[in-house]
Each structure stands twice: as C-alpha cells, then as structure tokens.
KOLKOL-330054 format. One record per atom (N, C-alpha, C): atom name; x, y, z; residue in three letters. Coordinates in steps of 0.2 Angstrom, whole numbers. Layout:
<recs>
<"CA"; <X; Y; Z>; "ALA">
...
</recs>
This chain:
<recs>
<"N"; <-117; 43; 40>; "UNK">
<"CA"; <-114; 39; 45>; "UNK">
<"C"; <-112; 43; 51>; "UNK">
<"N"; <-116; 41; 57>; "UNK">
<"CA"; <-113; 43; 62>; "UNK">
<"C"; <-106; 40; 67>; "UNK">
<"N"; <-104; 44; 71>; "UNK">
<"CA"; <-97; 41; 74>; "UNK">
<"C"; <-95; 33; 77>; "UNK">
<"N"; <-102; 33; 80>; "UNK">
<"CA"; <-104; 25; 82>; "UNK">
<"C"; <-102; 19; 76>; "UNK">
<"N"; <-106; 22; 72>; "UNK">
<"CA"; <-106; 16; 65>; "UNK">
<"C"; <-100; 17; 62>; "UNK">
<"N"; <-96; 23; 63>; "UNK">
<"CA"; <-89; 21; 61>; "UNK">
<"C"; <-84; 16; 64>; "UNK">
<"N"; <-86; 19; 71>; "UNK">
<"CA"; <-81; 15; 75>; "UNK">
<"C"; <-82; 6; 76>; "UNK">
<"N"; <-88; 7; 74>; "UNK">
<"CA"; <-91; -3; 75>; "UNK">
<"C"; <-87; -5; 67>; "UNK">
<"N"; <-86; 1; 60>; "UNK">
<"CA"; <-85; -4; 56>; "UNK">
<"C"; <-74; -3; 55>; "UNK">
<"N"; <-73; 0; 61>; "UNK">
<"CA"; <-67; 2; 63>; "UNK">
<"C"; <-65; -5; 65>; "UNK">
<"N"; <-70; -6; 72>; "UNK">
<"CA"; <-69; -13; 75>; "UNK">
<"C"; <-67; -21; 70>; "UNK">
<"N"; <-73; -19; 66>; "UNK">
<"CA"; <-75; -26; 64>; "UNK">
<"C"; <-68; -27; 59>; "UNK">
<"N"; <-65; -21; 53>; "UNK">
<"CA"; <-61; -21; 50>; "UNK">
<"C"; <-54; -23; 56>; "UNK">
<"N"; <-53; -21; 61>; "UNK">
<"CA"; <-49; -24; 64>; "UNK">
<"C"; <-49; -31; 66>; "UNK">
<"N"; <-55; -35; 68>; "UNK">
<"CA"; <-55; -39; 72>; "UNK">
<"C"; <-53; -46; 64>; "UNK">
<"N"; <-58; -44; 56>; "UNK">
<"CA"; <-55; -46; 51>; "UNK">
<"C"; <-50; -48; 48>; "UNK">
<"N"; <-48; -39; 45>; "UNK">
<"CA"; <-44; -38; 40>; "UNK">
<"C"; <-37; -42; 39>; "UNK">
<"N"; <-33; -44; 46>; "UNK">
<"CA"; <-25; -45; 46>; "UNK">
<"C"; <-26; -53; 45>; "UNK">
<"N"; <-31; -56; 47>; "UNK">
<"CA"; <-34; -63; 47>; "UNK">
<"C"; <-35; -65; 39>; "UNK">
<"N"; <-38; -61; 35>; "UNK">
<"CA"; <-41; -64; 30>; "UNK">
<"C"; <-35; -60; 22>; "UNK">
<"N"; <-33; -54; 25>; "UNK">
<"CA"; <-30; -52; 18>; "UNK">
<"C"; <-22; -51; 23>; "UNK">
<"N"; <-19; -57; 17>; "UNK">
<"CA"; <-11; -54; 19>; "UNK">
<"C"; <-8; -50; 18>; "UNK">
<"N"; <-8; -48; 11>; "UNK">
<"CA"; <-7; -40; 10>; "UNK">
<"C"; <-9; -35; 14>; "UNK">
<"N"; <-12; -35; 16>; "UNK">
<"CA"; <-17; -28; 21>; "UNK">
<"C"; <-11; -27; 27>; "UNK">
<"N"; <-13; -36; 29>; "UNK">
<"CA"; <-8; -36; 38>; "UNK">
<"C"; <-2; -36; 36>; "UNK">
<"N"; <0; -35; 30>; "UNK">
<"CA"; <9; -33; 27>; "UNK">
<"C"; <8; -27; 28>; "UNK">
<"N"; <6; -20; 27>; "UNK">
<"CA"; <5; -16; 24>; "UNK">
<"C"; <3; -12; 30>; "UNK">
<"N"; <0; -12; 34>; "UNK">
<"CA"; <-3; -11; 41>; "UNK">
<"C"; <1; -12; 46>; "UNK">
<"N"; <6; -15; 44>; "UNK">
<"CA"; <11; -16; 52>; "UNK">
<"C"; <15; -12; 55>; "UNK">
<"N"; <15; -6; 51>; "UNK">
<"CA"; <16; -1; 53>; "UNK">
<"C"; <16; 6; 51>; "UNK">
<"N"; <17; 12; 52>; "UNK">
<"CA"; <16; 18; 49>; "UNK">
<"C"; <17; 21; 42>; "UNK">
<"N"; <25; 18; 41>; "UNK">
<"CA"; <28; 19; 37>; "UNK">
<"C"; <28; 12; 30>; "UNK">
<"N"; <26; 6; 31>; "UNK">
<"CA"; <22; 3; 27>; "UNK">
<"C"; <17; 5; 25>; "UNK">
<"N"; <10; 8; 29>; "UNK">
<"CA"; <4; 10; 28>; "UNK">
<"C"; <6; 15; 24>; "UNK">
<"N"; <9; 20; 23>; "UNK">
<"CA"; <12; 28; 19>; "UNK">
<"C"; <15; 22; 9>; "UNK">
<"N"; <18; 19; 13>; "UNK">
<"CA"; <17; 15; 5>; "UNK">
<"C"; <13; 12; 2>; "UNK">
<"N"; <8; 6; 5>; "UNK">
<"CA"; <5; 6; 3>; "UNK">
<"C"; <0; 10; 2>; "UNK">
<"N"; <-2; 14; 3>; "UNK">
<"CA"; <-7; 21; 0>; "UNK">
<"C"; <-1; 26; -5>; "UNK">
<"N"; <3; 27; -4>; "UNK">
<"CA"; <4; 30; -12>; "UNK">
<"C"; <5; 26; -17>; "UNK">
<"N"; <6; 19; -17>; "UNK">
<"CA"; <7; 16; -22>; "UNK">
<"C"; <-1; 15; -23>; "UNK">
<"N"; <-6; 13; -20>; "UNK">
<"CA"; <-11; 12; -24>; "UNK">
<"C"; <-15; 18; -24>; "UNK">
<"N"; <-14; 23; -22>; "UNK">
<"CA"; <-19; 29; -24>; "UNK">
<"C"; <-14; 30; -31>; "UNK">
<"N"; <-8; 30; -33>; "UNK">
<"CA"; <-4; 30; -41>; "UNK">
<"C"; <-7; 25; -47>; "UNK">
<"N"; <-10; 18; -43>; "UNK">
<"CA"; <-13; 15; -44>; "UNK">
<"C"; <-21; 15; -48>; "UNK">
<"N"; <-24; 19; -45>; "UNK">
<"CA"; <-30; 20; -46>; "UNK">
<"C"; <-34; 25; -52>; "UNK">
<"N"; <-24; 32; -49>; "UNK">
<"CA"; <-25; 38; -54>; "UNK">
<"C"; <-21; 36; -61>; "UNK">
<"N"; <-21; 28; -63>; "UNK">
<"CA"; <-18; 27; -68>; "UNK">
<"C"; <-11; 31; -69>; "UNK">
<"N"; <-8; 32; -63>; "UNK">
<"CA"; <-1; 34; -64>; "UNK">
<"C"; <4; 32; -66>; "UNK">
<"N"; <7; 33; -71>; "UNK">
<"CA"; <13; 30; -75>; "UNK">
<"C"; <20; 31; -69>; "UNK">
<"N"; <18; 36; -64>; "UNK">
<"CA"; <25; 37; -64>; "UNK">
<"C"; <28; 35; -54>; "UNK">
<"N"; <27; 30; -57>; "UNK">
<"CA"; <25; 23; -49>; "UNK">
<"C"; <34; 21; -49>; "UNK">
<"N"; <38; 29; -50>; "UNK">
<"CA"; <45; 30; -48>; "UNK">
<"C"; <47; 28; -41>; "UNK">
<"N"; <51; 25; -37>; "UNK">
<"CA"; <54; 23; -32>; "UNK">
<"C"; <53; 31; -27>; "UNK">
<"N"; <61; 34; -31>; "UNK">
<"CA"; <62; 40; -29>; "UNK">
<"C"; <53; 46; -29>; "UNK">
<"N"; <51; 44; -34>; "UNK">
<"CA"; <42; 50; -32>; "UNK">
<"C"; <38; 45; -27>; "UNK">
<"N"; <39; 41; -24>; "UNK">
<"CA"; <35; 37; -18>; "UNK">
<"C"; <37; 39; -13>; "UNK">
<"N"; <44; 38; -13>; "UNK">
<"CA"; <49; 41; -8>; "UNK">
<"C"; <47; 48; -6>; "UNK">
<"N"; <49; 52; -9>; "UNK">
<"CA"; <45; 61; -10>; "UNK">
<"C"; <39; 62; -6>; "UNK">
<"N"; <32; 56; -7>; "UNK">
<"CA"; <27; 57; -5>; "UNK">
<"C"; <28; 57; 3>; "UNK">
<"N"; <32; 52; 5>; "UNK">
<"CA"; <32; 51; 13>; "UNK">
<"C"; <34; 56; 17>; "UNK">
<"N"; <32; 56; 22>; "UNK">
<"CA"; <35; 62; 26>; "UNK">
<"C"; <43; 60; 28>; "UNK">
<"N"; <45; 64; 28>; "UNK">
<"CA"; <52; 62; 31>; "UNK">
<"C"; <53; 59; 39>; "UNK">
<"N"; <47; 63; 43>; "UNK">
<"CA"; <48; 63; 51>; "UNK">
<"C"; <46; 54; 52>; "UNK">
<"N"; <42; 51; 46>; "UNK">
<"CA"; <39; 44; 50>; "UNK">
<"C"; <45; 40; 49>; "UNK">
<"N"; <51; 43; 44>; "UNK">
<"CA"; <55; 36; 41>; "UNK">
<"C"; <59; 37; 38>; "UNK">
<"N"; <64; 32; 36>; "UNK">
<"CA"; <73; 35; 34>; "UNK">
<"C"; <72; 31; 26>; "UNK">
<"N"; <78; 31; 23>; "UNK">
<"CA"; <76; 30; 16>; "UNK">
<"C"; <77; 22; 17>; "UNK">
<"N"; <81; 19; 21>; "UNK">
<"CA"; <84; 12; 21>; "UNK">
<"C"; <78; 6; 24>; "UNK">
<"N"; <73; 11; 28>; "UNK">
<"CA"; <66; 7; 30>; "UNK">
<"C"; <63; 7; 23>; "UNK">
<"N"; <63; 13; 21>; "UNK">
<"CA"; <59; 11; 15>; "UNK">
<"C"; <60; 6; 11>; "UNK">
<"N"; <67; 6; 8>; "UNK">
<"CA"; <69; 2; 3>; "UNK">
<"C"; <69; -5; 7>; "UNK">
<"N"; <68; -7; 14>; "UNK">
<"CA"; <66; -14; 16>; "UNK">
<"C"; <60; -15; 14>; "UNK">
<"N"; <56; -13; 15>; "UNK">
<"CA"; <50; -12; 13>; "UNK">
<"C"; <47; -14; 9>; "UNK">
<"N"; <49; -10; 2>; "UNK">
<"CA"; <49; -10; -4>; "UNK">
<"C"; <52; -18; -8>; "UNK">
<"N"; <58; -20; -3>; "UNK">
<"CA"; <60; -26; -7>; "UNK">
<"C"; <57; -30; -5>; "UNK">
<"N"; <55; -32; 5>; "UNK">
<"CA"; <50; -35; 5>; "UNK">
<"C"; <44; -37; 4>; "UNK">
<"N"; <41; -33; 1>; "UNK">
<"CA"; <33; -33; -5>; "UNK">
<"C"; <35; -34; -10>; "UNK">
<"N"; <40; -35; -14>; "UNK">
<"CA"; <43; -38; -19>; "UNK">
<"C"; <45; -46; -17>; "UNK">
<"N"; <47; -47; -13>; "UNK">
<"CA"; <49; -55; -11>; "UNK">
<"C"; <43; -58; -10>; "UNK">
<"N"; <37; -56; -7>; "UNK">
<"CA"; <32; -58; -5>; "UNK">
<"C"; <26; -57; -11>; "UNK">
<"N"; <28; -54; -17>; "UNK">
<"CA"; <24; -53; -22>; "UNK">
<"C"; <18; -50; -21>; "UNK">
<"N"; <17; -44; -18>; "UNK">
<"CA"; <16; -38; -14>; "UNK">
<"C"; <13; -34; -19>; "UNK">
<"N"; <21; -34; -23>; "UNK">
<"CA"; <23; -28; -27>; "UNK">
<"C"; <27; -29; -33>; "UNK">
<"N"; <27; -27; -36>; "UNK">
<"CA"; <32; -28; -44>; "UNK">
<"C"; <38; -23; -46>; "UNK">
<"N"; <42; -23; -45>; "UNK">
<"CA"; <48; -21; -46>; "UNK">
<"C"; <50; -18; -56>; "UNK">
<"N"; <50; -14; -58>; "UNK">
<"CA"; <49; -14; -65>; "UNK">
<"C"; <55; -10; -67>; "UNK">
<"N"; <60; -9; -69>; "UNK">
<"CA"; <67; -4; -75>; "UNK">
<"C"; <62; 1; -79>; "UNK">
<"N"; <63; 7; -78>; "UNK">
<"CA"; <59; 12; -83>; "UNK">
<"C"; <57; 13; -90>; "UNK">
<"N"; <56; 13; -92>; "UNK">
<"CA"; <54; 11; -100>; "UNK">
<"C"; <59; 15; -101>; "UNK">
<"N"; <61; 22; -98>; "UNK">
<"CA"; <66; 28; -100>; "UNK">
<"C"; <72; 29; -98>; "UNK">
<"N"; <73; 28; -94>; "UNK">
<"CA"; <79; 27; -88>; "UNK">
<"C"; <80; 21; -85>; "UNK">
<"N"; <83; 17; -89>; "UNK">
<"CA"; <83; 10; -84>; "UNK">
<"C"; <90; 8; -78>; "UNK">
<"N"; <90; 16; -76>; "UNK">
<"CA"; <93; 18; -68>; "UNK">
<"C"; <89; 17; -63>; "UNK">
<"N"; <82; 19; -65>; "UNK">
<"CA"; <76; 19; -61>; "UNK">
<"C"; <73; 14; -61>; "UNK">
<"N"; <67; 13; -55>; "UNK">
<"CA"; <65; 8; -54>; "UNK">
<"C"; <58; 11; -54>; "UNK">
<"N"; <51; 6; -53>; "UNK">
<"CA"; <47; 8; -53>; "UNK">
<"C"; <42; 4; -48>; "UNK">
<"N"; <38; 4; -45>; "UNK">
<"CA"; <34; -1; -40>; "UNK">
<"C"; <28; -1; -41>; "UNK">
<"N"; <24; -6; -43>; "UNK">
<"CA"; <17; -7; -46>; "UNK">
<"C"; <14; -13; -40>; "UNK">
<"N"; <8; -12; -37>; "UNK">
<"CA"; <4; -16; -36>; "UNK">
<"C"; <2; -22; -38>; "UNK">
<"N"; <3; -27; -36>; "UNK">
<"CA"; <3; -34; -39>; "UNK">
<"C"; <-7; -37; -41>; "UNK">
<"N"; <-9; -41; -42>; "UNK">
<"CA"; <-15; -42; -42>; "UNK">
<"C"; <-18; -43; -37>; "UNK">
<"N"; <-14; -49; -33>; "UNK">
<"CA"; <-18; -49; -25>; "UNK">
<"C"; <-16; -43; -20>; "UNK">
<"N"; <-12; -38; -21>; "UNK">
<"CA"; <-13; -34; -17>; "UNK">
<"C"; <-19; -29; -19>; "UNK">
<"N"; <-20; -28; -28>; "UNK">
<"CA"; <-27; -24; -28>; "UNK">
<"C"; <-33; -28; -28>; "UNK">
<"N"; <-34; -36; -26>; "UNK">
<"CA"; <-37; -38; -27>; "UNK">
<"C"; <-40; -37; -17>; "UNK">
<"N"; <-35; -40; -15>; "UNK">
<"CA"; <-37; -40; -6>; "UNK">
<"C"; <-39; -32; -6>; "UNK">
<"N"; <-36; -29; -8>; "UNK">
<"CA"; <-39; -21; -7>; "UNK">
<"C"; <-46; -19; -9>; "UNK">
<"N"; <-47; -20; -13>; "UNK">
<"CA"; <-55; -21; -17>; "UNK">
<"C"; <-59; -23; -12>; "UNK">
<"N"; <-57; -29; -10>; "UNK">
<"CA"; <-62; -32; -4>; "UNK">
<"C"; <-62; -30; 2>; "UNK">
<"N"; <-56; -29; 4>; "UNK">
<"CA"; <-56; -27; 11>; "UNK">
<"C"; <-60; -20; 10>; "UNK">
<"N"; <-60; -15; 5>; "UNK">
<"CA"; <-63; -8; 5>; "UNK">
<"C"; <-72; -9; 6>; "UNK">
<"N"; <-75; -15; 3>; "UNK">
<"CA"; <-79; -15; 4>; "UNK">
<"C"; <-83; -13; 10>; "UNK">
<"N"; <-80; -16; 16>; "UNK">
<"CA"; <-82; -13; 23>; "UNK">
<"C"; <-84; -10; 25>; "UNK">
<"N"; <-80; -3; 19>; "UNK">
<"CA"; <-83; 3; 21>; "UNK">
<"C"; <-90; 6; 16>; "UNK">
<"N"; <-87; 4; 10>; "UNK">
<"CA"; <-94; 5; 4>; "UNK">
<"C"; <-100; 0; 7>; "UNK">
<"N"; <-102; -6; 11>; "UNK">
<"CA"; <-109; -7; 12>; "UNK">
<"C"; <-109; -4; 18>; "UNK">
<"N"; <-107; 3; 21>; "UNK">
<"CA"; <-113; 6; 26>; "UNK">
<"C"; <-117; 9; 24>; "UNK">
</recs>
C-alpha cells in the first residue's frame, strides 16, 4: 500500500466510522480515550487476564492525562455499556475493565477498512 491508498482509506474511515459505530466515536473523541480504548482491547485480544484499572492506567502516558480523566472515562464506558466493570477474582479491592460485545464487535468491523486493501 502506497501513502495515497492510505490516506483515501484514512478519509473514508473518517468520513464513516463516528456515523456508524458508536463505540468508536466514544472512544476517538479524544487522545486520552483513544489510549484506553487500545489498551483495553490490545489486553483483549492477548487474552489478558490482567484488564486491572491500575495496569491500564500504567500503560498511558502520564504527559496526555491525569488519573481523574481517566476514571471519567472509564466510568463513562461502563454507563454507556462500553465496557464492563468487574471486582477481581483476587483482590476484590481492585477492579477490572473488559470490553463489552458491541465494543469488540463495532471493532471488528470498523478494522475491516483496513484488512480489504
């Protein structure tokens, strides 16, 4: 793929994506949601058990965001069923955050875009 055909399926995903998957335009609306949603579903993917509040936090950079955005965030995509909020099988101090269906499903689809080039 050359830079041209990127950037047309760059376009097309924008002019789409926030229209058709709500999840996505939750999740894209800004920097520090976009950094969540990609840790939670790259933990997702790697069959990661350990989808802890505190090690998602860890992943983000500190300079995009404060702990209190995140936790809006995070409760947000839980209120909106986003995301699933879970007590630790070990520590039922902690919390956990999993991907709900429709957020790995819009995912799936929206990735296509890039898998038929």
């Amino acid at each position: 793929m050359n830079c041209l055909e990127l950037i047309k399926i760059l376009r097309k995903d924008l002019r789409q994506s926030n229209s058709n998957f709500e999840t996505i335009k939750f999740f894209r609306r800004n920097l520090t949601s976009y950094w969540v949603w990609v840790c939670i579903l790259e933990r997702y993917y790697n069959y990661n058990n350990t989808n802890n509040i505190e090690d998602i936090i860890r992943e983000i950079p500190v300079e995009h965001t404060s702990r209190p955005t995140l936790f809006k965030i995070f409760d947000d995509a839980v209120k909106k069923k986003y995301l699933t909020k879970e007590a630790d099988k070990n520590d039922k101090r902690k919390s956990n955050l999993f991907p709900t269906s429709q957020t790995i499903k819009e995912f799936e689809e929206w990735s296509q875009i890039f898998k038929d080039v």
